[in-house]
Each structure stands twice: as C-alpha cells, then as structure tokens.
C-alpha positions as CSV (number, residue, x, y, z in Angstrom):
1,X,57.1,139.6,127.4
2,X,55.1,137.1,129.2
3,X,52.7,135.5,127.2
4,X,48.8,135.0,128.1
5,X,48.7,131.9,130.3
6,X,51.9,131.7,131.1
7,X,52.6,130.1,134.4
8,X,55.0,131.1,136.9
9,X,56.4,129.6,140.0
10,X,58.1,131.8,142.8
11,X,60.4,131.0,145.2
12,X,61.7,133.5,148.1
13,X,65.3,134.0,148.3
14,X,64.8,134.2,152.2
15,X,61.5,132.3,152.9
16,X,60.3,132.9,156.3
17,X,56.6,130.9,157.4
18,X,54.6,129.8,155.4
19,X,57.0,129.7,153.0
20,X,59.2,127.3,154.8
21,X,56.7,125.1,155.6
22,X,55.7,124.9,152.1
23,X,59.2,124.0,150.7
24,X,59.2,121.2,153.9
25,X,56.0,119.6,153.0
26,X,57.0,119.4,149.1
27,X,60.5,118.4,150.1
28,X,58.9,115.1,150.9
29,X,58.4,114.0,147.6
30,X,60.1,116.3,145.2
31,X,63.6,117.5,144.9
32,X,64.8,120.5,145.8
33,X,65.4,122.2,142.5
34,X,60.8,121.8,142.3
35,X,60.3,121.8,146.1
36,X,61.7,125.2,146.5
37,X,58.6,126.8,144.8
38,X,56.3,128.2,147.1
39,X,53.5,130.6,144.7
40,X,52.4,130.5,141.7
41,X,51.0,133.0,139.3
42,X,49.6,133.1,135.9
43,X,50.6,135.8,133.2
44,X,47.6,137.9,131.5
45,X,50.1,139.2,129.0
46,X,53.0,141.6,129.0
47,X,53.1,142.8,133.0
48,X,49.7,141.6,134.3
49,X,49.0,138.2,136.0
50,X,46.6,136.4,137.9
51,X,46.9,135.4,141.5
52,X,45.7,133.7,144.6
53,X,46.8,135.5,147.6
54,X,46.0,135.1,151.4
55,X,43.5,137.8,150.5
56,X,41.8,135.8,147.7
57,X,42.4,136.0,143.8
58,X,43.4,138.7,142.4
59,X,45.0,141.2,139.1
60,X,48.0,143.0,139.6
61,X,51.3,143.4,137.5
62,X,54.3,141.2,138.3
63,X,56.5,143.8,139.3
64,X,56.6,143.1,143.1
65,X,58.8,139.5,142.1
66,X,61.2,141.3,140.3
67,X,63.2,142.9,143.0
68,X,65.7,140.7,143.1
69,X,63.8,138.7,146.2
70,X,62.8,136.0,144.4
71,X,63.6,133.2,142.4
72,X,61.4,133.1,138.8
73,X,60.9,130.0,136.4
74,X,58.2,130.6,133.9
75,X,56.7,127.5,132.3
76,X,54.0,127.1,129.3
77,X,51.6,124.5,128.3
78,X,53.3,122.2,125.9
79,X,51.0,121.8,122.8
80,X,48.7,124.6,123.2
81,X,48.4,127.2,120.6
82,X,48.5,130.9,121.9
83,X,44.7,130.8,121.8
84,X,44.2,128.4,124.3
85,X,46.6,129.7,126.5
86,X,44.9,133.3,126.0
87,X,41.8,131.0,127.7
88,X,43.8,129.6,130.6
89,X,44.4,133.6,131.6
90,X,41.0,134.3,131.0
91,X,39.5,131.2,133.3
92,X,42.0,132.7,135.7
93,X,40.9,136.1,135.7
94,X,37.3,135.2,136.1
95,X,37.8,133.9,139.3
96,X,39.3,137.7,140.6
97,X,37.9,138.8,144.0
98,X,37.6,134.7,144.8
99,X,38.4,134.1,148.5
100,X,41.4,132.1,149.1
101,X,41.2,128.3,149.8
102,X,42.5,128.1,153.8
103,X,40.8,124.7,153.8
104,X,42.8,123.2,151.3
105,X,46.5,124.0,152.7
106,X,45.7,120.7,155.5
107,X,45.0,118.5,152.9
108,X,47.5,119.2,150.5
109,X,50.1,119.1,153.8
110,X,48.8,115.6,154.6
111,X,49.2,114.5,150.8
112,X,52.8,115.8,150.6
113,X,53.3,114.0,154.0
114,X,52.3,110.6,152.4
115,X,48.5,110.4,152.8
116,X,46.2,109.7,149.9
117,X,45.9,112.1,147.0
118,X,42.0,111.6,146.7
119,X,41.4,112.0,150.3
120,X,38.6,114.8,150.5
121,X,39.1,117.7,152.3
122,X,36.5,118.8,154.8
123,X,35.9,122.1,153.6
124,X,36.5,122.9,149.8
125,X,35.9,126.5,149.2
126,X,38.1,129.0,147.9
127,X,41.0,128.5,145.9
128,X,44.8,128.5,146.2
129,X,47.5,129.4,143.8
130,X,48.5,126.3,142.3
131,X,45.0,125.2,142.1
132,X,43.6,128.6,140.1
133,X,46.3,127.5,137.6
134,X,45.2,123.5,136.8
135,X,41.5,124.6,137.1
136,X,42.1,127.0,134.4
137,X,44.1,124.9,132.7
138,X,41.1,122.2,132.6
139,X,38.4,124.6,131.5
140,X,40.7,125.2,128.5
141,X,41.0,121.5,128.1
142,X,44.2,120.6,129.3
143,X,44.1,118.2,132.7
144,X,47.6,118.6,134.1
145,X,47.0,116.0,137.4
146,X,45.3,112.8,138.0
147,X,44.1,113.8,141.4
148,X,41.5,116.6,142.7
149,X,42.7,120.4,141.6
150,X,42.7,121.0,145.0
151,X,45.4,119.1,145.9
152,X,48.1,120.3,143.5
153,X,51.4,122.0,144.7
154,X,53.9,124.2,143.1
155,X,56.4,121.2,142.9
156,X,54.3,119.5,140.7
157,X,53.8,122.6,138.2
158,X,57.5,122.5,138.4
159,X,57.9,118.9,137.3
160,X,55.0,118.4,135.2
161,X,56.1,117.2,131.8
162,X,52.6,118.6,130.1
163,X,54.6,122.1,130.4
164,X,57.5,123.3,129.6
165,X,60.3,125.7,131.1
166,X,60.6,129.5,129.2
167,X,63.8,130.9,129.0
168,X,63.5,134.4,130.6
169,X,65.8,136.7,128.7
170,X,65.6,139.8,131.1
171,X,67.5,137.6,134.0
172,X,71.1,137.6,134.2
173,X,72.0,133.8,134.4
C-alpha cells in the first residue's frame, strides 16, 4: 500500500495539451526522466489520495492511474516518521472542495521559461497540484523549495533530494 503522505507524480503515456505543454515548460530546466511529470497527487493511505484537479482539490481513490495510461513514481519525505507524513495527508485533505489555482499556471510557465522564481503572480488564489503537496508538506514542517509554494512544478518534486523514490512492487519493471 501507499502510505499516508505519500507523494506521487504522473506522467501520461500519450500526453495531449496541457500535458504537453507542461513537459515543454519543465523541459527547460530539468531532464527528461523529471520533466516528463505532469500531476501530482498525494496518498491518504491504502487507495485514497489527495488531489488538485482543473475542478479544484479533491478525494478520490487512485484507481483511474492505474490503467496502464500512465507512468507512476511514488516518492516519500526523507526523515519523517509515519506520523508526520500522516499530517502532510491530512493538510492536504483539508483543502478538499479548494478551487484550482488557474492563476498560478502563467507564473510557473514564465519561471520554467527563465524568469525569476520570486516574481509574484498577479492573482494568487486557488491551488495547483504540486503546490497542495509543498504547502502541506510545510504545515507539517518540512519546506521542500526556497521559492513561493506557488511556483513549484512536478519536476522539482521529482528531483528534490528532501524525498525519496518508493519502489512500487505491484508494477512489472
């Protein structure tokens, strides 16, 4: 099973927009092998997880990855007892029915394009996927970036050395 906090990156084995232009904008400053992730969840435990969607944030089970569609690398917080990461997915889920955070897709484009990581977005509201995941990650104490929440991408979750890659045993390799 997953574990409680948990995070997982997905990639689509046939991306079509936005997916594309998600992999094109992180292809600018990460290799392909973190670029390719384009969502992010986070695991409530066994089937459940946590995630922003184009229609906001919200609980479902994990079952709609697992098709054979997608691409999977689950990742946990290095140095956090279960506890703590039991508090990431609890951060997460608190933020269910949030809307999703259109205005921060520009901004994060721009940054992956070579413009300032603390340039401020006009409009901050709502949340996005790899966002939900460092905000709860710093409520529980952990601070994964050194630039706004808002600004983090999928890439970065893949390459951040504060977490570390989960084998997942129910793949064929």
């Amino acid at each position: 099973w997953l574990e409680p906090g948990d995070l997982i990156l997905v990639s689509s084995k046939k991306p079509r927009f936005p997916a594309t232009s998600i992999r094109s904008y992180q292809s600018n400053l990460y290799t392909e092998d973190h670029a390719c992730w384009q969502h992010v969840a986070i695991s409530a435990g066994r089937f459940d997880i946590i995630e922003a969607t184009a229609f906001g944030v919200k609980f479902c089970t994990y079952w709609h990855y697992m098709t054979g569609d997608h691409n999977i690398k689950v990742r946990r917080l290095a140095n956090a007892d279960k506890a703590t990461r039991t508090m990431v997915a609890l951060y997460a889920a608190a933020q269910v029915r949030s809307w999703y955070g259109y205005s921060n897709l520009s901004n994060i484009a721009a940054i992956l394009a070579g413009a300032d990581a603390w340039r401020k977005p006009l409009i901050t509201s709502g949340v996005i996927c790899s966002q939900l995941y460092v905000e709860s990650c710093m409520k529980a104490g952990f601070f994964l970036a050194n630039f706004p929440s808002q600004n983090v991408s999928p890439a970065y979750l893949s390459i951040c050395d504060l977490l570390e890659t989960q084998p997942l045993k129910w793949v064929k390799a």
